[in-house]
N, C-alpha and C positions, 0 to 999 in steps of 0.2 A: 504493500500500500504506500509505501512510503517515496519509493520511485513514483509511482506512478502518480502522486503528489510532484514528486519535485519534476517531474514530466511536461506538467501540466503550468503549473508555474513556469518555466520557461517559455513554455510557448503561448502564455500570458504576457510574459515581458519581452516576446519578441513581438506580437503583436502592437505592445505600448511602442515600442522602441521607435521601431519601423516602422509603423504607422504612422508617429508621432515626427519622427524623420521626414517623411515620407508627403505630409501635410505641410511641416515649413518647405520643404522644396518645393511641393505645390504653392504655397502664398507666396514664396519673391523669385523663382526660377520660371514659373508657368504664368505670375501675375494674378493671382487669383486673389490675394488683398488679406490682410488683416487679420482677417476670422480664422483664414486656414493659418496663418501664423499662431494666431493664437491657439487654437485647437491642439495643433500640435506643440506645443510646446507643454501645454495640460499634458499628454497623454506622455510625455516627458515625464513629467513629472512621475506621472503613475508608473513609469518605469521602475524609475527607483524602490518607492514602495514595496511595488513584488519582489523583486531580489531581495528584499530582507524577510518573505515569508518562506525563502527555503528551510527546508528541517535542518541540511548541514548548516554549522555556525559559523563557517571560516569563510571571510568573505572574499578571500585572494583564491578558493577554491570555487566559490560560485561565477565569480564574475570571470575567471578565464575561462570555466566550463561553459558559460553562456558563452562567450564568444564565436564557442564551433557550432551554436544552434542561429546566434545573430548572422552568421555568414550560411548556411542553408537555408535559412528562413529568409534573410536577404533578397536572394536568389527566386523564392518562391516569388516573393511577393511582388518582382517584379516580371515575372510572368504572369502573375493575376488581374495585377495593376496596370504592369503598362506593356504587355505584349511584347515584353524580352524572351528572347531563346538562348538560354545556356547553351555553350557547346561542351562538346563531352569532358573538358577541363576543368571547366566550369563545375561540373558535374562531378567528377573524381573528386577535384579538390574540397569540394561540401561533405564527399564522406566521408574522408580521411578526416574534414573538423568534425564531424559525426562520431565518429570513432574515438578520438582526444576524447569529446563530451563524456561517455562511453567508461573512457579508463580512468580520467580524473574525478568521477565524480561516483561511479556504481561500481572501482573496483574492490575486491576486500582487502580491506584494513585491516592489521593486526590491535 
């Protein structure tokens, strides 16, 4: 249960992250004004938030293990959002951060 907690939380704060990314570059890259500025920079916020709901307590251990979920999810999101194609590089290199995710954070500890 507890993975599958801190699972979920990740990809709660990759949602914030990236989203929230993702909506300021929409307010001054796309021109879209203000609100998307704003919006995202909330969802910013609520980034952070989540990362402190992980069950591990080390936070040099959560925040580099999201990192390999930030760069897969990345990736998703801009296929979703804006009609990017990863090439199979692209591709590799998400699992390999997949995998990091993987060993730093679900491997066993003595």
């Amino acid at each position: 249960m507890t993975v599958l907690r801190s699972l979920l939380l990740f990809g709660l704060a990759a949602l914030a992250e990236i989203g929230g990314a993702w909506l300021v570059w929409q307010g001054v890259r796309e021109q879209r004004g203000l609100v998307w500025i704003g919006a995202g920079v909330v969802a910013l916020g609520l980034y952070g938030f989540v990362a402190t709901l992980q069950p591990d307590a080390n936070f040099g251990r959560i925040l580099a293990a999201y990192g390999g979920v930030f760069v897969a999810g990345s990736l998703v999101w801009g296929v979703l959002m804006d009609g990017f194609r990863p090439d199979r590089w692209d591709v590799i290199g998400a699992a390999v951060c997949l995998v990091g995710v993987a060993v730093i954070m679900y491997a066993p500890r003595g």
